[in-house]
C-alpha positions as CSV (number, residue, x, y, z in Angstrom):
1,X,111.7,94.9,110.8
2,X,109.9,92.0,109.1
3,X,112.2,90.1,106.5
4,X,111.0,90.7,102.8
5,X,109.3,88.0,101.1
6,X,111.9,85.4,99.5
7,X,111.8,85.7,95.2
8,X,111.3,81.8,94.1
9,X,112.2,81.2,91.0
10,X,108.6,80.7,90.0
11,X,109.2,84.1,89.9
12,X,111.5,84.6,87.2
13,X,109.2,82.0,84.8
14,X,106.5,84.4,85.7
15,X,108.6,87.6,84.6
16,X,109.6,85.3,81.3
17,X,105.7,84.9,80.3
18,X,105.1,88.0,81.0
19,X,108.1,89.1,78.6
20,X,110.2,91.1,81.3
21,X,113.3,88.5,80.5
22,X,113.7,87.6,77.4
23,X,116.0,84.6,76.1
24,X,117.8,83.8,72.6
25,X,118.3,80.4,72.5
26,X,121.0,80.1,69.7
27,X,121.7,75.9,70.1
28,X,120.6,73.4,72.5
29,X,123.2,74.0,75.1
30,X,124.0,78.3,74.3
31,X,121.6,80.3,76.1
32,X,121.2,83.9,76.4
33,X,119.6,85.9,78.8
34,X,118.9,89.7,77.8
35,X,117.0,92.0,80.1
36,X,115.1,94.7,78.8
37,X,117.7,97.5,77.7
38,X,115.7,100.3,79.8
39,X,116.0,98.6,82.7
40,X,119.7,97.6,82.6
41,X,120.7,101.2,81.6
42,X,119.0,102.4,84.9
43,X,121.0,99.8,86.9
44,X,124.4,101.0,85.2
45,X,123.2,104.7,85.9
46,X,122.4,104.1,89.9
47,X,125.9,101.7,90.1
48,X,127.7,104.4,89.0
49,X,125.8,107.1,91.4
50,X,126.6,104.2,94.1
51,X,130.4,104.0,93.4
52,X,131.0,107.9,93.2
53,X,128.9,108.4,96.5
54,X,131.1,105.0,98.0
55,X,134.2,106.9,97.1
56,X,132.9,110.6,98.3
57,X,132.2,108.6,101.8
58,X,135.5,107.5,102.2
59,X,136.8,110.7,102.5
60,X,134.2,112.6,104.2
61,X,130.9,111.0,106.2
62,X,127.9,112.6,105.1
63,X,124.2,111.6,106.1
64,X,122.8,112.6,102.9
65,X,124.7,110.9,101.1
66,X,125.2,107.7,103.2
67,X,121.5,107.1,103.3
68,X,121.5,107.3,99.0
69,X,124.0,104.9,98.8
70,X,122.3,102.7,101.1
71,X,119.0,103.2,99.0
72,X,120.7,102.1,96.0
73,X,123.4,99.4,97.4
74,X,120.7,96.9,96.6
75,X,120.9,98.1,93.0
76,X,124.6,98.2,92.8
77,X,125.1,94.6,94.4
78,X,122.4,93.2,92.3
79,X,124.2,93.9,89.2
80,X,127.3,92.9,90.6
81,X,125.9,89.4,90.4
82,X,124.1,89.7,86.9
83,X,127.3,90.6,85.5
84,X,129.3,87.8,87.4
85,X,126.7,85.3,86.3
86,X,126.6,86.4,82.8
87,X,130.4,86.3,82.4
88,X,130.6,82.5,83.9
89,X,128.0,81.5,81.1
90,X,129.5,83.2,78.3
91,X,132.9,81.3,79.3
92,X,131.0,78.0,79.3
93,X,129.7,78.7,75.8
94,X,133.5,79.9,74.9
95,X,134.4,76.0,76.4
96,X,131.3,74.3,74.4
97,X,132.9,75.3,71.5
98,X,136.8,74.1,72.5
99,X,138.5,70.5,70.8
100,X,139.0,69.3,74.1
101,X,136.1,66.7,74.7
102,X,136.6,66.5,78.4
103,X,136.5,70.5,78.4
104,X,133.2,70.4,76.2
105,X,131.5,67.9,78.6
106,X,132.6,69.6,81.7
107,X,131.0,72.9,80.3
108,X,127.7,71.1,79.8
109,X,127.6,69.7,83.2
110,X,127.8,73.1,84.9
111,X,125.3,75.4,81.9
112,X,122.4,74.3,83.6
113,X,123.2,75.5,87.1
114,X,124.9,78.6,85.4
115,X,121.8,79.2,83.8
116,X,119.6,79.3,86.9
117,X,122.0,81.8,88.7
118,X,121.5,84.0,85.5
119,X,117.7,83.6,85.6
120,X,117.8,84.4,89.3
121,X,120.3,87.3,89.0
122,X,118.2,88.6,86.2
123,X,114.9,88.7,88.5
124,X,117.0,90.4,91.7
125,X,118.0,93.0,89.5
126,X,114.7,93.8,88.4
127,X,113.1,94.0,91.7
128,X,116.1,95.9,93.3
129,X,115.2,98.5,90.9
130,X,112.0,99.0,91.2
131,X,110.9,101.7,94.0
132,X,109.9,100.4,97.4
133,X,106.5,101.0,98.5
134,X,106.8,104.5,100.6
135,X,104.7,102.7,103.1
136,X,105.7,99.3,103.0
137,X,107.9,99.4,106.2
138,X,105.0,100.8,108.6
139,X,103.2,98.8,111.2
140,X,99.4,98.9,109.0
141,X,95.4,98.6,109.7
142,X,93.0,95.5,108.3
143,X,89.7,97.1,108.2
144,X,87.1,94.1,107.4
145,X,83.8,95.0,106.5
146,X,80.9,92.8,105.5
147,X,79.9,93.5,101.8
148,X,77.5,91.5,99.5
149,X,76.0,88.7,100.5
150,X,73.4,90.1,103.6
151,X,73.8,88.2,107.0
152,X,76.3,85.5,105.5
153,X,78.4,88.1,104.8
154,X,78.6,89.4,108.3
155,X,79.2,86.3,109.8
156,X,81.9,85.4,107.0
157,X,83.5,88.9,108.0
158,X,84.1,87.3,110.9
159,X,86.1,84.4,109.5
160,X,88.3,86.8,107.7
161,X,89.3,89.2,110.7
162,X,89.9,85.7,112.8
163,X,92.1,84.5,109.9
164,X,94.2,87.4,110.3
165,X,94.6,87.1,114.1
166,X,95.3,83.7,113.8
167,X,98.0,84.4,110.8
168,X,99.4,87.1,113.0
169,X,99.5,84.9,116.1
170,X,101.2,81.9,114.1
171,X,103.6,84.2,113.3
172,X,104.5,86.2,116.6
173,X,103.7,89.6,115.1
174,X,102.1,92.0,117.8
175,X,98.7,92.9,117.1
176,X,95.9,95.0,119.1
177,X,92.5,95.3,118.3
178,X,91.2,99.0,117.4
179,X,87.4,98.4,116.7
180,X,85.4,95.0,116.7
181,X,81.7,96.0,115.9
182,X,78.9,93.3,116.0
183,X,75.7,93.9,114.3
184,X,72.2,93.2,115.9
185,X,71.0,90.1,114.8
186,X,69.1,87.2,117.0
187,X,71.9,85.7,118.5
188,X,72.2,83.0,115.5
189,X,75.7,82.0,114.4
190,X,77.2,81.0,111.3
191,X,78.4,77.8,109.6
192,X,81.7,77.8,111.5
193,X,80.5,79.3,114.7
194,X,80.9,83.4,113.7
195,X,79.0,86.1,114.7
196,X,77.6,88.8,112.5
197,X,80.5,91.2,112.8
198,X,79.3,95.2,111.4
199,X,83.1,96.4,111.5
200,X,86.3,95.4,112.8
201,X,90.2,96.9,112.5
202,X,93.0,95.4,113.8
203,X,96.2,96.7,114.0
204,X,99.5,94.9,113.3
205,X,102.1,97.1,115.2
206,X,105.1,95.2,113.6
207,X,107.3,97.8,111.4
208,X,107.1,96.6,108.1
209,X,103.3,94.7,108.3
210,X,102.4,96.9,105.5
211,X,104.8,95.4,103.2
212,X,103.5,92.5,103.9
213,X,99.4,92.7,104.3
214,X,98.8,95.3,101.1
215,X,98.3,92.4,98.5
216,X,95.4,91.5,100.7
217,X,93.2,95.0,100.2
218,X,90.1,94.0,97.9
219,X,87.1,91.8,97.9
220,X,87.5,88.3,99.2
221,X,84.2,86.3,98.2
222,X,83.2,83.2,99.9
223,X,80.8,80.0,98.5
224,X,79.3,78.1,101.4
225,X,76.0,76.6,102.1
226,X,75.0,78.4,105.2
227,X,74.4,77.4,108.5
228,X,70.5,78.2,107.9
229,X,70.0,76.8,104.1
230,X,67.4,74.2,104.5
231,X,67.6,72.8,100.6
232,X,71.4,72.8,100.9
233,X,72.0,75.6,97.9
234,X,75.9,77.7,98.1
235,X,75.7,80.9,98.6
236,X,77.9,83.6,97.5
237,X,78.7,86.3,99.5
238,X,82.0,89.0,99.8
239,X,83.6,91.0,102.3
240,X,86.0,93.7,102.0
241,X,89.4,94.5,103.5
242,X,91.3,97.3,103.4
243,X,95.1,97.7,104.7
244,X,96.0,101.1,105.5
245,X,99.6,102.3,106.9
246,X,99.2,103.0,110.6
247,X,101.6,104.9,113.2
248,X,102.5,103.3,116.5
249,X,100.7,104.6,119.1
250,X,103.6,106.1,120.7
251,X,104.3,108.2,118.1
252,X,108.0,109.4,117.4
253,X,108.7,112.7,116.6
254,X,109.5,111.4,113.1
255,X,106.0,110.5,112.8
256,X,104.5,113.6,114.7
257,X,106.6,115.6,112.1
258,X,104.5,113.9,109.7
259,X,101.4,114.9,110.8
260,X,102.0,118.1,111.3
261,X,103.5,118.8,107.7
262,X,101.5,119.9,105.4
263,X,103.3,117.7,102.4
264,X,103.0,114.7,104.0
265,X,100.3,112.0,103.4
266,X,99.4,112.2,106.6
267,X,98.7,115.6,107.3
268,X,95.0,116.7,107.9
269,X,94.2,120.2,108.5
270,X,92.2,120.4,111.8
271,X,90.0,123.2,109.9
272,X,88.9,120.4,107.7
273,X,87.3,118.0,110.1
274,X,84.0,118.2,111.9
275,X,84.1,116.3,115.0
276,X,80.9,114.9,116.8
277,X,80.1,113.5,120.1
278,X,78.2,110.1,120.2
279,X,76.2,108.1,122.4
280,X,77.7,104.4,122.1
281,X,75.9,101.9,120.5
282,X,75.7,98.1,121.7
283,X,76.3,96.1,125.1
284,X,78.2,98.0,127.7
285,X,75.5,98.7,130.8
286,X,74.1,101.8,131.8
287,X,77.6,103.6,130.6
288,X,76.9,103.5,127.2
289,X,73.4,104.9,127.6
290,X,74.6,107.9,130.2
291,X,77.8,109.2,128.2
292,X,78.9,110.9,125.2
293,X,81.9,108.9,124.6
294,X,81.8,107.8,121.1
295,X,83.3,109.9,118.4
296,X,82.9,110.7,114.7
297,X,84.8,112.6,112.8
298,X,83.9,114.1,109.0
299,X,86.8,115.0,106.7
300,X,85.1,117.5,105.0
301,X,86.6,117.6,101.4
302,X,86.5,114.3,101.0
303,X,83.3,113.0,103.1
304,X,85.5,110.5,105.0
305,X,83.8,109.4,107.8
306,X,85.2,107.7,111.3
307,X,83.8,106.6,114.0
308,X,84.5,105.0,117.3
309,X,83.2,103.7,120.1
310,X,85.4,100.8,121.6
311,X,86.9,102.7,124.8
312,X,84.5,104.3,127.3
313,X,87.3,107.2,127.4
314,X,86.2,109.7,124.4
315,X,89.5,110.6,124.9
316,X,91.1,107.6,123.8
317,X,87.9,107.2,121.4
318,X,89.0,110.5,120.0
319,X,92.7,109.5,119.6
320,X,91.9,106.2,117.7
321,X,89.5,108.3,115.4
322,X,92.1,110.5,114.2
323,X,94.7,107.8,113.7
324,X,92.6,106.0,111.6
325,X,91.5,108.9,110.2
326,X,94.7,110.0,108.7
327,X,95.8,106.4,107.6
328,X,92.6,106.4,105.3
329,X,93.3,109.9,104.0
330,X,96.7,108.6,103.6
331,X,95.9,105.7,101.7
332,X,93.6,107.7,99.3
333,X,96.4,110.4,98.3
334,X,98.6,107.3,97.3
335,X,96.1,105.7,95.2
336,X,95.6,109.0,93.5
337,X,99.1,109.5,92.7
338,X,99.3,105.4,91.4
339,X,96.4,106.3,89.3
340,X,97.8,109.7,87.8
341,X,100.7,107.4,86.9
342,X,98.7,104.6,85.6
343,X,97.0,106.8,83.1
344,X,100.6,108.6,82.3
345,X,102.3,105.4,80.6
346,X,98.8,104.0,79.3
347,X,100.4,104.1,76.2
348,X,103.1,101.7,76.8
349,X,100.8,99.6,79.3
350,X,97.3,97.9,79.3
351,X,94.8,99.7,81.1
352,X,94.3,97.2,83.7
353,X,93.7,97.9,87.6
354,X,93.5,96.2,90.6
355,X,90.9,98.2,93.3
356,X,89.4,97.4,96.3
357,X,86.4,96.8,94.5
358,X,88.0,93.7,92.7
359,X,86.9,90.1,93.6
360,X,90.5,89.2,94.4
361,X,90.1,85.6,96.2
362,X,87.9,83.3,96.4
363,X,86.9,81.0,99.6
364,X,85.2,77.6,97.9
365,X,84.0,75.3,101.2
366,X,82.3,72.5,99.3
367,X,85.6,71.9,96.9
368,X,88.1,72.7,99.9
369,X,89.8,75.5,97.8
370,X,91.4,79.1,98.1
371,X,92.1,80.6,95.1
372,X,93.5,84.1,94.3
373,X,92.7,85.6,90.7
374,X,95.5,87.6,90.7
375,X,98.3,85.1,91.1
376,X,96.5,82.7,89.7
377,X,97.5,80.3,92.7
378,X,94.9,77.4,93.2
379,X,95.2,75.8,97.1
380,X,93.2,73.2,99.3
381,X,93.2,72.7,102.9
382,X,90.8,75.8,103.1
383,X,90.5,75.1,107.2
384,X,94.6,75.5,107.1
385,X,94.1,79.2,105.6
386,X,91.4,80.6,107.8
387,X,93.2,78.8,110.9
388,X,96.3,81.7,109.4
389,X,98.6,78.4,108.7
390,X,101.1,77.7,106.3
391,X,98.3,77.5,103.3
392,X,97.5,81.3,104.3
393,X,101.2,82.4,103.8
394,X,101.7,80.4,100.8
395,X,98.9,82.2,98.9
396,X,99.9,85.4,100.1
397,X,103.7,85.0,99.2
398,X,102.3,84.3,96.1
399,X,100.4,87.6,95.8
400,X,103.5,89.2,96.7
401,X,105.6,87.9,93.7
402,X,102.6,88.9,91.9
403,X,103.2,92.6,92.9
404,X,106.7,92.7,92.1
405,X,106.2,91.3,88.9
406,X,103.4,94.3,88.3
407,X,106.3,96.9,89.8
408,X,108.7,95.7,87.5
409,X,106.3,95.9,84.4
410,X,105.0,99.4,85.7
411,X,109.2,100.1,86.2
412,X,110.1,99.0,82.3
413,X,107.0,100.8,81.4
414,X,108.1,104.3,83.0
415,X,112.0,103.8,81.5
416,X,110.7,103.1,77.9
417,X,108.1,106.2,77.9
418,X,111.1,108.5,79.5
419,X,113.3,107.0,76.7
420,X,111.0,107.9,73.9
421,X,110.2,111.3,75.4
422,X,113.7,111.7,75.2
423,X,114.5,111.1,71.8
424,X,111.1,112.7,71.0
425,X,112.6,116.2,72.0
426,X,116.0,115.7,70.2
């Protein structure tokens, strides 16, 4: 299982900004911290679930209820702290205001460090509440596809999927390479040495790669002067990644459960699918041109179209088709339900969105820079990111805070509207 992304405290002064904590400053050493009133009434609620099911467990083990108090242990723990933190401050404000000078100085040289613990007990309360991602501990797919930007997009493509193999390598996760596609072209390279890549997926096979690869789904653009600009103009040209949750190859019955129920995301009704046999496309000798190994497959209701051609086996062809299949179908029915939600509390929150059809980082060569409009982080070294080094992981961390804080906003957004409806039908 890949460890969660750590919560820096840049974090909480995020979630501050952005309104989710809010302080009372009442002198210039007595600070408050008060956390939206929806959201610590939720954390009270869940403790109290947690304790009852705690003490239930003691007398009798039950799975059910085991793995709910695991779920919400986070919670429960979480406020633990808050509450421990918030009771040390308001005895150093009870001190501030004491005749002993020596008590009164003492109390000033630990409110700053008292205050901190708050602020970072306030932010680990918020995100244990919010729901995990129901995907976000699955091994996933990066799908990179050239978009805008004609043959500098292909070969920049190829700088993206390399990235990602490098990032993966740096950081021992196990990877395997489902489809790398190369379009024809005239043998010329790129800038940095690419080729002009049509498709590719790769696979990270680490449980939990989801989690950490789905702030990287959208347009990445890229400003370079390419290898073939004779006047030395930039260029501007995009390519587009999706991350889709994948099973391991070697499925567990867990997972095969999955596909075969009819509620789950993964489900696809054999009925629905129109498969066709291929002739492969590309280098490979007289194979390719003698056999029907390459497969497509049509998901009729929704058009959803796969094919693939890497393995001269059509069985194994066929296999990879409907594993990728089913991760994309997958992937659509959750950003359906996100956006049936979005539009539910559009009254309590802006009616902002981030698809795969956003431009969500930009790749600047001349100035040296990486800079994701989402986070708002601004990074050089630009040969340190698409080498996958430390650079890399820094901008994606910071992606990742990013989506927490947009959990916790979508989490206050849902309490407040469920509070309202509830005195609304008093």
């Amino acid at each position: 299982m890949l460890a969660a992304p750590w919560v820096c405290r840049s974090c909480v002064r995020s979630l501050r900004r952005a309104g989710f904590i809010h302080f009372v400053r009442r002198a210039s050493t007595d600070i408050t911290i008060k956390l939206p009133p929806a959201l610590l009434e939720r954390a009270r609620r869940l403790t109290a679930e947690h304790d009852q099911l705690s003490a239930a467990l003691e007398k009798s083990f039950d799975p059910k209820k085991a793995k709910r108090a695991g779920e919400i242990s986070r919670v429960a723990e979480a406020l633990k702290q808050f509450e421990k933190a918030k009771a040390a401050l308001s005895e150093l404000q009870g001190l501030l205001e004491s005749d002993d000078a020596e008590m009164r100085e003492l109390a000033r040289d630990d409110l700053e460090a008292t205050n901190a613990q708050l602020e970072e007990s306030c932010h680990n309360l918020s995100a244990a509440l919010t729901p995990k991602h129901p995907f976000a501990d699955m091994p996933c797919l990066l799908e990179v596809r050239p978009g805008p930007g004609g043959t500098e997009g292909r070969f920049f493509a190829d700088t993206i999927f390399r990235m990602y193999k490098a990032y993966c390598a740096n950081k021992g996760y196990r990877t395997r390479v489902v489809q790398y596609e190369a379009s024809d072209s005239d043998g010329s390279t790129g800038s940095e040495g690419e080729i002009p890549l049509q498709e590719a997926v790769l696979e990270v096979q680490e449980p939990g790669a989801y989690g950490i690869f789905r702030g990287e789904a959208g347009m990445h653009r890229v400003q370079r002067v390419p290898a073939t600009e004779k006047s030395g103009r930039t260029h501007t040209s995009a390519v587009a990644v999706w991350v889709l949750p994948s099973f391991p190859e070697n499925s567990t019955s867990e997972s095969e459960a999955d596909w075969d129920n009819p509620e789950s995301d993964f489900y696809v009704d054999p009925s629905e699918v129109r498969s066709e046999k291929m002739r492969a496309s590309g280098a490979g000798g007289q194979h390719v041109n003698k056999t029907e190994s390459a497969i497509r497959l049509t998901h009729i209701p929704t058009g959803t179209t796969v094919s693939m051609q890497d393995s001269r086996s059509q069985h194994r062809n066929r296999e990879a088709a409907w594993r990728l299949l089913r991760s994309r179908l997958a992937q659509q029915r959750r950003e359906a339900r996100e956006e049936a939600a979005r539009q539910l509390r559009s009254s309590v929150l802006p009616n902002s969105q981030i698809t795969r059809g956003d431009k969500i980082r930009t790749y600047q060569y001349q100035q040296d820079r990486c800079t994701d409009h989402r986070s708002g982080l601004n990074t050089h070294n630009l040969p340190d990111v698409l080498r996958g080094g430390e650079t890399l992981e820094k901008v994606m961390k910071s992606v990742q805070t990013w989506l927490i804080n947009k959990d916790i906003q979508a989490l206050i957004a849902d309490e407040e509207a469920a509070a309202k409806s509830g005195k609304g039908s008093k």
